[in-house]
C-alpha positions in Angstrom: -7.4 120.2 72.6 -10.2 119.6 75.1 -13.5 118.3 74.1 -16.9 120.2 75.2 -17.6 117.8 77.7 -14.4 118.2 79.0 -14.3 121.4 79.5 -18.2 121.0 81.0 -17.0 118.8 83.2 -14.1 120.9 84.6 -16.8 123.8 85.2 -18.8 121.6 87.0 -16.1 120.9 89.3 -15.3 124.8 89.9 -18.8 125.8 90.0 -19.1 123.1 92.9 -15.9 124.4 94.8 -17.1 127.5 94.9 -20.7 126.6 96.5 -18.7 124.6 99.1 -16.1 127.3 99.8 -18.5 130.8 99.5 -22.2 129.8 100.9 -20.4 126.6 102.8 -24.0 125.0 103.4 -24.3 122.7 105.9 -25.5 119.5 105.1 -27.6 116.7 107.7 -27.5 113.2 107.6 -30.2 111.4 109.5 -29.7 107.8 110.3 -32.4 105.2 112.8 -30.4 104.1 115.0 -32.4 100.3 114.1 -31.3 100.7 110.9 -27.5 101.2 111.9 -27.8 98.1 114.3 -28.7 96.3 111.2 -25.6 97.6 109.1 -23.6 96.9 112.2 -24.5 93.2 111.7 -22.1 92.9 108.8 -19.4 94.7 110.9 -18.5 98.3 111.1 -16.7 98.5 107.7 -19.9 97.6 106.3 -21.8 100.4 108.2 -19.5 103.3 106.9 -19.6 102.2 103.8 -23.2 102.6 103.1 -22.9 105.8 105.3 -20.7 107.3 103.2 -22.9 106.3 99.8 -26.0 107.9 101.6 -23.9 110.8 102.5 -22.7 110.9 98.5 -26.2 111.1 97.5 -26.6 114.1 100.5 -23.9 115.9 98.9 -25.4 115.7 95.3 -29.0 116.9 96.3 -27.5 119.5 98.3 -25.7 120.7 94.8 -29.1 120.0 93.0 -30.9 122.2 95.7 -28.7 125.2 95.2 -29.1 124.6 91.0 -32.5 124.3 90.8 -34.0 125.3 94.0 -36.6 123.2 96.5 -38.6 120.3 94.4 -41.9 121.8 93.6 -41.3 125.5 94.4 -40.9 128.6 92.2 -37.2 129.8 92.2 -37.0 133.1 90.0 -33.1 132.7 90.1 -32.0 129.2 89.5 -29.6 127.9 87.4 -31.1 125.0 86.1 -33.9 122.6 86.3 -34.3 118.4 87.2 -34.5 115.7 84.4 -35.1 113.1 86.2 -32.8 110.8 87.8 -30.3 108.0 86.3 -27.9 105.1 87.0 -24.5 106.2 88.0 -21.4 105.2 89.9 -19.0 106.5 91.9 -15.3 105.3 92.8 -14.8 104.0 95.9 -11.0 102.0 97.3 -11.1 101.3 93.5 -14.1 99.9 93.0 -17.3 101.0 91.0 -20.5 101.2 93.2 -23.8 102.2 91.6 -25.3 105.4 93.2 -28.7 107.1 91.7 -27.7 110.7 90.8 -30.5 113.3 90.0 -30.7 115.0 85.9 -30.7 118.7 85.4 -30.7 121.1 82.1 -29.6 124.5 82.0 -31.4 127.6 80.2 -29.8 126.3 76.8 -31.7 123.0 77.3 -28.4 121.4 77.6 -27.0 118.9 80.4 -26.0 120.2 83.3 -23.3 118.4 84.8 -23.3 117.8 88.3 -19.3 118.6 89.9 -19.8 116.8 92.7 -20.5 113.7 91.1 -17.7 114.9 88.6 -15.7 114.1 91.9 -17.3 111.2 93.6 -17.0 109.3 89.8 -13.1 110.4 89.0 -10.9 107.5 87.7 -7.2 108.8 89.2 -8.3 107.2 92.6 -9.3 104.3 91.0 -6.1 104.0 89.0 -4.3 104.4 92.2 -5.6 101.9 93.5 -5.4 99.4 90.9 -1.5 100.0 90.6 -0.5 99.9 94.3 -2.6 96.2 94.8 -0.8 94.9 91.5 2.5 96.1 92.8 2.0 94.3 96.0 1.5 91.1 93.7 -2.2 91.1 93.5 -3.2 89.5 89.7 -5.7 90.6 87.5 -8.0 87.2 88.1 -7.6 87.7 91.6 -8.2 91.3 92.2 -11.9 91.6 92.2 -12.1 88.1 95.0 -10.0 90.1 96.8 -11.3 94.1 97.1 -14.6 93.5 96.0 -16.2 95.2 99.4 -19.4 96.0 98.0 -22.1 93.6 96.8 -23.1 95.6 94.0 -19.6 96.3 93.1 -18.2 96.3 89.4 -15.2 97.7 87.4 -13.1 94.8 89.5 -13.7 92.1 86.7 -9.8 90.9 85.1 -10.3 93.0 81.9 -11.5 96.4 83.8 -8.9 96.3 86.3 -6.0 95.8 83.3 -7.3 98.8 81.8 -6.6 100.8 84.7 -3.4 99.5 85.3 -2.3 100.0 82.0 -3.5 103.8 82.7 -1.9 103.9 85.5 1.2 102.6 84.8 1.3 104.7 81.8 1.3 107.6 83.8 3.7 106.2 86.7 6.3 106.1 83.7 5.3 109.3 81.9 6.1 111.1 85.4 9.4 109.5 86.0 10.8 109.8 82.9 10.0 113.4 82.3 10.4 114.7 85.8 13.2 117.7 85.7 16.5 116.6 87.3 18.0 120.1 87.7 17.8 120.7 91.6 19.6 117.2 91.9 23.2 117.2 93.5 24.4 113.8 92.6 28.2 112.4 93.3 27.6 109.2 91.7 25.3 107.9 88.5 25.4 104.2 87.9 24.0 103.0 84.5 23.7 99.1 83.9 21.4 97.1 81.7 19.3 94.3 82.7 18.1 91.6 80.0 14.1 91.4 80.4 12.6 89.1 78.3 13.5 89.8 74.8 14.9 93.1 75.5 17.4 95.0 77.1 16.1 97.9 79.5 19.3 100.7 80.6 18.6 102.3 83.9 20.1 105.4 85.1 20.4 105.5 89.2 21.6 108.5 91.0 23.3 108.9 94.3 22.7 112.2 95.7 25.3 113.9 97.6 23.5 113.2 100.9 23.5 109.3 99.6 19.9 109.2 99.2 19.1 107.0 95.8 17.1 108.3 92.8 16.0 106.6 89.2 17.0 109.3 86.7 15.6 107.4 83.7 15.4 104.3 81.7 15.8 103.1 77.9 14.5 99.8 76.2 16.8 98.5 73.6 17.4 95.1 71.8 20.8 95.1 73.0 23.2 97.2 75.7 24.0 99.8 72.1 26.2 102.9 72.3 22.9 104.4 70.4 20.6 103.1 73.1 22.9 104.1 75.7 23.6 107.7 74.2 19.3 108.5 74.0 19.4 107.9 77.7 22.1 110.2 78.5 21.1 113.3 76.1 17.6 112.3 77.9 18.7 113.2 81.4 20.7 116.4 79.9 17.6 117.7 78.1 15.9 117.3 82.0 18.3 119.6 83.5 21.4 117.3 84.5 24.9 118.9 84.3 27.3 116.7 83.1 30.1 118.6 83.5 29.7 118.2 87.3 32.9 116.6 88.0 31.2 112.8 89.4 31.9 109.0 89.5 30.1 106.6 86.9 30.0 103.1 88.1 29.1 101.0 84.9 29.1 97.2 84.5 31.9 97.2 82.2 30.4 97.3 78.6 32.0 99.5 76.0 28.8 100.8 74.6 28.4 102.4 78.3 32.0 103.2 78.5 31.9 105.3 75.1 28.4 107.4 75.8 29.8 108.2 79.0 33.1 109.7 78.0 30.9 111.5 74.4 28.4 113.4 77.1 30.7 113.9 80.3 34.4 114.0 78.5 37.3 114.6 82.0 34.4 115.2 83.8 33.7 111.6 84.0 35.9 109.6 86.8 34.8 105.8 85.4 34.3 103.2 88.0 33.8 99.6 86.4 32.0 97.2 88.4 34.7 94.6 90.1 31.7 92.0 90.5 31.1 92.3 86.6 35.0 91.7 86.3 35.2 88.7 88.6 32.4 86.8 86.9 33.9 87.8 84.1 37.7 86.5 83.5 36.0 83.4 86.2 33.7 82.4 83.3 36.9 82.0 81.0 38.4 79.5 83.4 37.6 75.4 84.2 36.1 74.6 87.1 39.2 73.5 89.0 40.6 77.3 88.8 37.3 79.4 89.7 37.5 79.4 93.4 41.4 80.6 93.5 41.4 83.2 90.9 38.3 84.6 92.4 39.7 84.1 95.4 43.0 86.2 94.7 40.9 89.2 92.7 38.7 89.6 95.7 41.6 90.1 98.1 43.2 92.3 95.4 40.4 94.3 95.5 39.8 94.6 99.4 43.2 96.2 99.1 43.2 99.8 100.2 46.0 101.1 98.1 45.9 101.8 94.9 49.6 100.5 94.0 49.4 97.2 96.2 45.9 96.9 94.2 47.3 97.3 90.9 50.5 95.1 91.5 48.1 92.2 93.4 45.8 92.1 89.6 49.3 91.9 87.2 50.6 89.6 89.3 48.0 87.2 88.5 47.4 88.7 85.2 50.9 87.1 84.6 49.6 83.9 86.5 46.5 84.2 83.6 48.8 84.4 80.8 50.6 80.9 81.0 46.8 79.5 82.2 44.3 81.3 80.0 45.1 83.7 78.0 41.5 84.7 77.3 40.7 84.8 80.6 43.9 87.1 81.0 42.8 89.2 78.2 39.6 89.7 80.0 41.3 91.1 83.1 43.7 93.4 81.5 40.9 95.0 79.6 39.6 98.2 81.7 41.8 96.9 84.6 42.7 100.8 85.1 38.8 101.3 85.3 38.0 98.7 87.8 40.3 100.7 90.6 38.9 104.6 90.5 37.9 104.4 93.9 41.3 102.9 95.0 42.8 105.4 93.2 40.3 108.3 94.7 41.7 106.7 98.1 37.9 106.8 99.0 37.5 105.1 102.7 36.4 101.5 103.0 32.8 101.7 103.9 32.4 104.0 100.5 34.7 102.1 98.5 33.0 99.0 98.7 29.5 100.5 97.9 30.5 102.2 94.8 33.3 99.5 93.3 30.1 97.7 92.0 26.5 98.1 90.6 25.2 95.8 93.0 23.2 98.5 94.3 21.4 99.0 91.0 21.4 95.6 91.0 19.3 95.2 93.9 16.4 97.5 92.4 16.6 95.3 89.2 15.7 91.8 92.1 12.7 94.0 92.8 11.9 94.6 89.3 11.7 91.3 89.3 9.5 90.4 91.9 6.9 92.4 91.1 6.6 91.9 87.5 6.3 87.9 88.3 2.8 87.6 87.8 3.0 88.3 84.4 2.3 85.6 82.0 2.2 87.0 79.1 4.3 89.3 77.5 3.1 91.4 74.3 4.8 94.0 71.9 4.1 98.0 72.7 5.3 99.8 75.8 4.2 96.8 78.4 8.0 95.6 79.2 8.9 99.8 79.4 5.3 100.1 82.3 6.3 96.9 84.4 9.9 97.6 84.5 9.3 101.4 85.0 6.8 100.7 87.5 8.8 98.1 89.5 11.6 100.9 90.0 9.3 103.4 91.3 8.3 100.3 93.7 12.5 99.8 94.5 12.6 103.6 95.1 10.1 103.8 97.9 12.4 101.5 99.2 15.4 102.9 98.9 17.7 103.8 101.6 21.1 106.0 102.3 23.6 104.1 100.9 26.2 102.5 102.8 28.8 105.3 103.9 27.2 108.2 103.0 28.6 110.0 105.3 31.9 109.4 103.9 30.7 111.2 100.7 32.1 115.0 101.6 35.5 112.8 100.7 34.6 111.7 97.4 33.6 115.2 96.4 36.9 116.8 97.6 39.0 113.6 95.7 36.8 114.1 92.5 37.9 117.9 92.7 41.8 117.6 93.3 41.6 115.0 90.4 40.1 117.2 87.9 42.4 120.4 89.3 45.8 117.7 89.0 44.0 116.6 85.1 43.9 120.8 84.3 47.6 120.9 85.5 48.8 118.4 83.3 46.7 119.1 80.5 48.2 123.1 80.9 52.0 121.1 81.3 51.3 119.5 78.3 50.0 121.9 75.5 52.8 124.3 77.2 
């Protein structure tokens, strides 16, 4: 529920619209020509600065004027009447500048808010500001040394500009985890968990049938859980997204993934696990000596184009694993089926390799970490959830079409046949 000055303050803003857009007066700023020679000796940034503070002021009196009337003249109609004046600010390229702004009270002897000061003083600029300089890898300590334009500039000291950060990334988050996913047309989700810190954050990515990119969502767990997992999923179904849309899910191999997956989607769910997560993992099993060969042979199994040669080329050397190490041959057998989906969707080369692994998740995750480098110190609450969530929104404006998007009207008609040839059998079956 709003507060009375609130909801003062919103009128303000109305009531100052209105004057602009009904009586549109027109407003005259007078400068000596000596006087902008002198502004001019600081440069030209300089000049418009002040310009724009005189012009502020301008705007204000011109909204005190149509309130109260001329200073020192009867004015059977006006709306209010001048206090005085007092110490304000405005917000300008997220800074705090000191501006005088002239007092009025209504009939009721209350305050009478100004609305274009109301504008000239709002924080969501400010805010702006504050996060797109920090997500460039601007610090708190060094922010004010750096934007600090004005001399009598404040609300750039370290513990101002965290505030505003923490607003604004607060916000950043809020809007892209609640934003409705509905209209989206994705062929492709790929969910993968990241260790950050002491935690485990799940991210969501979507590739959109024309191969543009998306973040759906993100979870913060203390481990990659079916529980944590599961939250993230019924999250993105509760924001419109249809998961019996027949589409591939690349995941990085963990079961926890594996099982929410199949619980949400059921046959609608073609399974892709990441064959970069499967290398590193049956390679970590192995000495040194045998790294580079087995490696060596699951790669060119991989870059295989048929599904059978692929599958032969992995139980070949899954018999090879056996007599060397069986856990490291245990570790290939397990979700081998899963690790060739697109081999066995007979998706082309170009699109095959782009969605046999998470690496393009991945690569959103290296800018995650990037930007959240300058932080020092790391405290309990929602900080890890606004640096990671933030980061990602930085990844996103960066995202591109992914590699062989335009081999995507393919996976769509496999992902269709497959699900028609799963009815068929599933009809054979129960006949």
């Amino acid at each position: 529920m709003k507060k009375q000055y609130q909801i003062d303050k919103q009128r303000a803003v109305q009531q100052f619209r209105r004057l602009a857009t009904e009586e549109n007066p027109n407003i005259q700023m007078v400068l000596p020509l000596a006087e902008i020679v002198g502004l001019l000796q600081e440069g030209v940034g300089h000049l418009l600065r002040e310009a724009g503070l005189s012009l502020m002021s301008l705007v204000m009196e011109e909204e005190v004027r149509h309130l109260a009337g001329e200073r020192h003249e009867q004015h059977e109609g006006r709306l209010a009447h001048r206090w005085g004046k007092e110490d304000g600010y405005c917000v300008v390229d997220g800074q705090k500048v000191p501006i005088k702004r002239t007092r009025l009270r209504n009939k009721e002897n209350r305050e009478q808010r100004l609305g274009s000061y109301e504008i000239f003083q709002r924080s969501g600029p400010l805010q702006k500001t504050v996060w797109d300089k920090m997500m460039r890898g601007l610090s708190t300590r060094n922010y004010g040394a750096v934007v600090k334009e004005f001399h009598q500039a404040y609300g750039v000291e370290k513990s101002a500009v965290s505030e505003n950060f923490i607003q604004a990334s607060r916000a950043k988050v809020k809007e892209l985890m609640e934003r409705p996913l509905g209209q989206l047309r994705l062929c492709a989700v790929l969910i993968d968990g990241t260790p950050f810190k002491d935690r485990q954050m799940i991210v969501a990515l979507g590739i959109g049938c024309d191969g543009s990119k998306t973040v759906l969502g993100l979870r913060e767990g203390a481990t990659e859980n079916a529980t944590v997992v599961s939250a993230l999923l019924s999250d993105l179904i509760e924001r419109g997204l249809d998961f019996s849309t027949p589409r591939l899910y690349i995941l990085d191999g963990g079961k926890a993934l594996h099982a929410a997956v199949r619980r949400h989607a059921g046959e609608a769910a073609f399974i892709q696990r990441c064959q970069v997560h499967k290398k590193r993992n049956v390679v970590d099993h192995l000495p040194d000596e045998y790294k580079a060969d087995v490696r060596r042979k699951m790669q060119k199994a991989y870059a295989m184009v048929d599904y059978g040669d692929a599958k032969r080329a992995l139980e070949r050397l899954h018999r090879e694993l056996t007599d060397l190490n069986p856990s490291a041959a245990r570790s290939l057998e397990e979700g081998m089926e899963e690790t060739l989906t697109v081999h066995k969707l007979r998706l082309p080369e170009q699109l095959r390799r782009t969605l046999s692994s998470t690496n393009v998740i991945e690569s959103a995750f290296s800018i995650v970490e990037t930007v959240c480098r300058n932080v020092k110190r790391w405290r309990v609450g929602d900080q890890i959830e606004r640096w990671v969530g933030s980061g990602l929104l930085v990844a996103q404006r960066q995202f591109r079409k992914v590699i062989g998007f335009r081999q995507i009207p393919q996976l769509l008609s496999a992902l269709t046949d497959a699900v028609a040839k799963k009815s068929v059998a599933k009809g054979a079956a129960v006949a």
